[in-house]
C-alpha positions in Angstrom: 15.1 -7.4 4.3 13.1 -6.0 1.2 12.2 -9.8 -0.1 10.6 -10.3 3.2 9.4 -6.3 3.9 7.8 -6.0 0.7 7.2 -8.3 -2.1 6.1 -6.0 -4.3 8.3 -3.8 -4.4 11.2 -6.7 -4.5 9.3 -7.9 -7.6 9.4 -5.0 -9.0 13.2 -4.5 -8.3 14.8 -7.8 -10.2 13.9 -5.7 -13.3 16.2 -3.3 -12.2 20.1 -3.3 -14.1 22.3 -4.2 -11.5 23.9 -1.1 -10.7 20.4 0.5 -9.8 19.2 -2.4 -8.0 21.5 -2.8 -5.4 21.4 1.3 -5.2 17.7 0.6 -4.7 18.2 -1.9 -1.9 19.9 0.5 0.1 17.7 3.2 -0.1 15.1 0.4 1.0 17.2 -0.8 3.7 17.5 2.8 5.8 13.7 3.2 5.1 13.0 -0.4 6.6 15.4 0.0 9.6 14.2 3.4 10.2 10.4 2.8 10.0 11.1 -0.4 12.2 12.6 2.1 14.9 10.0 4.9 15.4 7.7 1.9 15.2 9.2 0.0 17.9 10.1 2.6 20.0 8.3 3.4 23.6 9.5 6.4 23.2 8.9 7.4 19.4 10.7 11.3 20.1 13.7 9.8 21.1 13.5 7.6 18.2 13.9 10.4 16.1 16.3 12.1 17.7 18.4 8.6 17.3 17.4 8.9 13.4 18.3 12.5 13.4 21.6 11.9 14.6 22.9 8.8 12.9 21.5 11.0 9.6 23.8 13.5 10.6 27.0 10.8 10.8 26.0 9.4 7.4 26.3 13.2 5.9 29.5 14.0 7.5 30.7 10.7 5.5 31.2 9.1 8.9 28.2 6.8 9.3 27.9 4.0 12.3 29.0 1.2 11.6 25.4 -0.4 10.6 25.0 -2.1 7.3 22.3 0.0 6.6 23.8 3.1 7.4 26.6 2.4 5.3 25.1 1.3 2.8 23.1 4.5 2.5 25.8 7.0 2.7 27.7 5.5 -0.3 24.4 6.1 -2.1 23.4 9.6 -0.5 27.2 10.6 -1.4 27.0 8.9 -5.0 24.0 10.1 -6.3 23.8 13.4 -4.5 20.7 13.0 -2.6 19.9 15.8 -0.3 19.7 15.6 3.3 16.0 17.3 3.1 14.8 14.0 1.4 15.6 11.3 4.0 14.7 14.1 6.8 11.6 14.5 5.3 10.7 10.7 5.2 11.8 10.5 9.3 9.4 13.6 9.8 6.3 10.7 8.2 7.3 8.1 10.3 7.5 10.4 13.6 3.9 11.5 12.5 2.6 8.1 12.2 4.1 7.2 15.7 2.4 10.5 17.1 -0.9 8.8 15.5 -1.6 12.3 13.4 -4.8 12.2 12.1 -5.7 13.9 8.7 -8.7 16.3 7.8 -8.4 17.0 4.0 -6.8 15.0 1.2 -4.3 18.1 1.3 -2.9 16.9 4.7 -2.9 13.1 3.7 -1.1 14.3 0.7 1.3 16.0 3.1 1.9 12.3 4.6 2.0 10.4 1.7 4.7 12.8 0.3 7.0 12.0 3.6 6.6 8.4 3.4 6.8 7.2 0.1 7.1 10.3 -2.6 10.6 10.9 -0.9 10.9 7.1 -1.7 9.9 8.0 -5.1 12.5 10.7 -5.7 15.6 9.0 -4.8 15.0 6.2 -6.7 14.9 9.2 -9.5 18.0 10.3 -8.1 19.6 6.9 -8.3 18.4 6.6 -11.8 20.1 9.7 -12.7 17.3 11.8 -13.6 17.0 14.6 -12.0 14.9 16.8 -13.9 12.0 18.8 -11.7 9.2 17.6 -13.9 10.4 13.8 -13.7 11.0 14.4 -9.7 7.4 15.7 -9.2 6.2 12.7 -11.1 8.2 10.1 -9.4 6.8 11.8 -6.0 2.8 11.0 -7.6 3.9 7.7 -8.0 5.2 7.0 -4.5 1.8 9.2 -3.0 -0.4 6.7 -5.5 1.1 3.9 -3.8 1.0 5.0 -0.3 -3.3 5.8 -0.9 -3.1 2.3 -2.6 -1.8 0.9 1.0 -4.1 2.9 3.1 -7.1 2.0 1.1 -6.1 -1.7 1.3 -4.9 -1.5 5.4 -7.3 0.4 6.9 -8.6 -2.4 9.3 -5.2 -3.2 10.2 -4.5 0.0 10.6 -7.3 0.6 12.8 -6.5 -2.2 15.1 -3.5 -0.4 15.6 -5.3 2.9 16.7 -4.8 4.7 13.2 -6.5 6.5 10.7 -5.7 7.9 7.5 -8.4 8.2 5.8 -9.5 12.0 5.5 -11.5 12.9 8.2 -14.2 15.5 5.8 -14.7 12.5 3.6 -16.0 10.4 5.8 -18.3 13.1 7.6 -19.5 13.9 4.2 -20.7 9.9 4.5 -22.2 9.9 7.7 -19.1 8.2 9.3 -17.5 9.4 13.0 -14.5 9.0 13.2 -14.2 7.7 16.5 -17.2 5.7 16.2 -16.1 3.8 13.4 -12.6 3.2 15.3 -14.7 1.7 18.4 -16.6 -0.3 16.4 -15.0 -1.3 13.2 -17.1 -2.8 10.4 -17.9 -2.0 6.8 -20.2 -0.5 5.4 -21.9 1.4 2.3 -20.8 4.8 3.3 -16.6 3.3 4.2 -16.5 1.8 0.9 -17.6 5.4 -0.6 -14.7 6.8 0.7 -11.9 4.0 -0.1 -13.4 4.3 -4.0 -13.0 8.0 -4.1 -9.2 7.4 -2.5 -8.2 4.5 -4.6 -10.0 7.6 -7.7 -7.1 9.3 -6.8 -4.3 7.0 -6.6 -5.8 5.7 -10.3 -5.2 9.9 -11.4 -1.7 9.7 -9.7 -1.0 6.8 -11.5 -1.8 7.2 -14.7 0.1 11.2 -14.1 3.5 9.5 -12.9 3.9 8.3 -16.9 5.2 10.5 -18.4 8.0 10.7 -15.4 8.5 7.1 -16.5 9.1 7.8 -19.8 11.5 10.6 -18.7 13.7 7.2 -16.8 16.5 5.0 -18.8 14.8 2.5 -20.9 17.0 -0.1 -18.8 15.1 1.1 -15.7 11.3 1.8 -17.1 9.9 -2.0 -17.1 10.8 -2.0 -13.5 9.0 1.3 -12.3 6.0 0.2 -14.6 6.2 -3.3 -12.7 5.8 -1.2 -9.1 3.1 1.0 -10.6 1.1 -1.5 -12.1 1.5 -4.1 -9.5 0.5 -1.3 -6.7 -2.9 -0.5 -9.1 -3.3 -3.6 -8.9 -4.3 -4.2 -4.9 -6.6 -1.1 -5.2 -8.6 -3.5 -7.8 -8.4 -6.3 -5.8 -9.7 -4.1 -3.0 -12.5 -3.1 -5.5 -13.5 -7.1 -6.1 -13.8 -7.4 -2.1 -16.5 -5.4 -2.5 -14.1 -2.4 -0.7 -14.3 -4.2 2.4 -10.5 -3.6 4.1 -12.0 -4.1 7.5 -12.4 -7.9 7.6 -10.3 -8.8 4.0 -6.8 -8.1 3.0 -6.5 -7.2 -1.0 -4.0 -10.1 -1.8 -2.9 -10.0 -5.7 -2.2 -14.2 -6.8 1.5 -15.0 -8.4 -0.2 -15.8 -11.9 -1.6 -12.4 -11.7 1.9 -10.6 -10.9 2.8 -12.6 -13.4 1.1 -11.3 -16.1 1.3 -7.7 -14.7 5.1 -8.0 -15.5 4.6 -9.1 -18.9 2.2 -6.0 -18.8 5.0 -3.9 -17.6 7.3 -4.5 -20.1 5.1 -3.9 -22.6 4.2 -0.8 -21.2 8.1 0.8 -20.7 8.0 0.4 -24.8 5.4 2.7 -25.5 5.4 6.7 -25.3 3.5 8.4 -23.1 1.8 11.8 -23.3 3.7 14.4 -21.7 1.7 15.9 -18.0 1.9 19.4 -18.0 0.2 19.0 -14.2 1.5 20.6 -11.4 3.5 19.0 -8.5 1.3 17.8 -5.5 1.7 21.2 -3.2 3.6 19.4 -0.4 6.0 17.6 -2.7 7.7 21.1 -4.0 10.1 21.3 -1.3 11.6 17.8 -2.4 11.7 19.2 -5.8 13.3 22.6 -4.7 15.8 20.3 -2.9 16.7 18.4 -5.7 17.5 21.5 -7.9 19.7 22.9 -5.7 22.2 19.8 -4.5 25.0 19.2 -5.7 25.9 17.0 -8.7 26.6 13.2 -8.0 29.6 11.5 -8.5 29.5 9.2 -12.0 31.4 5.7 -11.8 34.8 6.0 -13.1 35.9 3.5 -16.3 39.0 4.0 -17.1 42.3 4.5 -15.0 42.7 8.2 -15.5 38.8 8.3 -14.4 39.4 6.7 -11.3 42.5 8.5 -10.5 40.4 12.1 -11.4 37.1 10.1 -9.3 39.8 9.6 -5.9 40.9 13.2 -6.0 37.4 14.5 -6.2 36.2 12.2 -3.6 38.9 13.4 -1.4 38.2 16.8 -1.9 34.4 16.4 -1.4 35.2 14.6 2.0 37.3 17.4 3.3 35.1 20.4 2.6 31.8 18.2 4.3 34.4 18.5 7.3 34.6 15.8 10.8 
């Protein structure tokens, strides 16, 4: 599912020790199922309500029997993730399947957070780092990438009868919004607008950093991989001249290539510490975070695992049927 879903980020992921990888796959394959259901849905709201309820199960410990499901709940159970995050990330994908439109760079913020800075903070969570200045930084990371997608999709997205692109930007280039949707082309004034978004995802970028640094060493080339890789389309949007209307940013093999070597050069080094704030809509995942419960380490040795069944046990009763 995530080889064929997204290549990048399954690039990004055989970096990953073991353990985290396949943590990382599961968080990838609720995201992918879920996404696939409001998406395909006639009836997005009931979607939701589907999602809603099968998220319920996997907190109760008593997922359905889908292997993504599963999958997730030993993960949300293991590393403590907090029901706000994955709730969150349904709330995106119901606003995408309402075709929400967004005014400000505030609001598209307020998107980007649902649908890929949650992303970005469980993988935190699954790294075992759970410190509020590493979680707000992981949540830039997944925002950069999300801009870096909107910037590169926008005529596909169009075709499909959405916008993302902040609505005061492109008055403040002479663009209507529902003029360009009924006649799509590009122009002077749209490539104005996706250089000042992919501006932005360059400032997240270079912000999320110091969260790297903040990750195990073991797991640092791989996040640097996703980061640079992701930079990487909003460049190759740049040498199409920003036209996403009638080209798709496509970065060559040889190119990732090379960007990995980057990558791993890049996890060696330090990086200056960002005393930035969190993105505004991103404190509640943060807030979240800091007040879950602790996860539940791997046990090594016998008495561990005897200690690690008993707790389990215990954890399972007081979450109730």
């Amino acid at each position: 599912m995530i080889r064929d879903g997204s290549k990048t980020f399954y690039t990004a992921s055989l970096l990953l020790p073991q353990r985290v990888c396949d943590a990382s796959r599961s968080l990838y394959g609720f995201c992918r199922v879920a996404d696939d259901l409001v998406d395909g849905s006639s009836d997005s709201r009931a979607a939701v309500d589907t999602l809603l309820g099968r998220l319920d199960r996997i907190y109760r410990g008593t997922p359905d029997n889908e292997p993504a499901d599963r999958a997730f709940a030993d993960v949300a159970l293991r590393f403590a993730i907090p029901r706000e995050i994955p709730e969150a990330l349904i709330e995106g994908f119901a606003w995408d399947a309402a075709g929400r439109s967004y005014q400000t760079l505030d609001d598209l913020h307020a998107y980007a957070v649902r649908v890929a800075g949650t992303v970005g903070a469980m993988m935190s969570l699954v790294m075992q780092v759970r410190d509020p200045a590493a979680i707000a930084r992981a949540c830039d990371l997944g925002v950069a990438m999300q801009l870096t997608n909107i910037a590169r999709d926008v005529g596909e997205d169009a075709r499909n009868g959405r916008l993302y692109l902040p609505q005061d930007w492109l008055a403040e280039e002479g663009l209507d919004a529902e003029a360009f949707m009924a006649a799509l082309r590009p122009s002077p004034a749209l490539a104005k607008v996706l250089r000042r978004l992919l501006a932005e995802a360059d400032r997240l970028y270079t912000q999320s950093l110091s969260g790297i640094a903040m990750l195990p060493a073991a797991c640092r080339p791989s996040i640097h991989a996703a980061r640079v890789l992701y930079a990487e389309i909003g460049r190759a949007v740049e040498n199409n001249g920003h036209d996403s209307v009638t080209r798709r940013a496509v970065v060559p093999t040889p190119r990732k290539l090379a960007l990995l070597a980057q990558a791993v050069t890049a996890s060696l080094q330090s990086a200056p510490t960002s005393t930035a704030p969190a993105i505004a809509s991103a404190q509640f995942l943060i807030d979240s975070v800091a007040t879950a419960g602790q996860p539940i380490h791997p046990p090594r040795t016998l008495d561990e695992r005897a200690k690690w069944l008993t707790e389990l046990f215990i954890r399972l009763e007081k979450q109730g049927p």
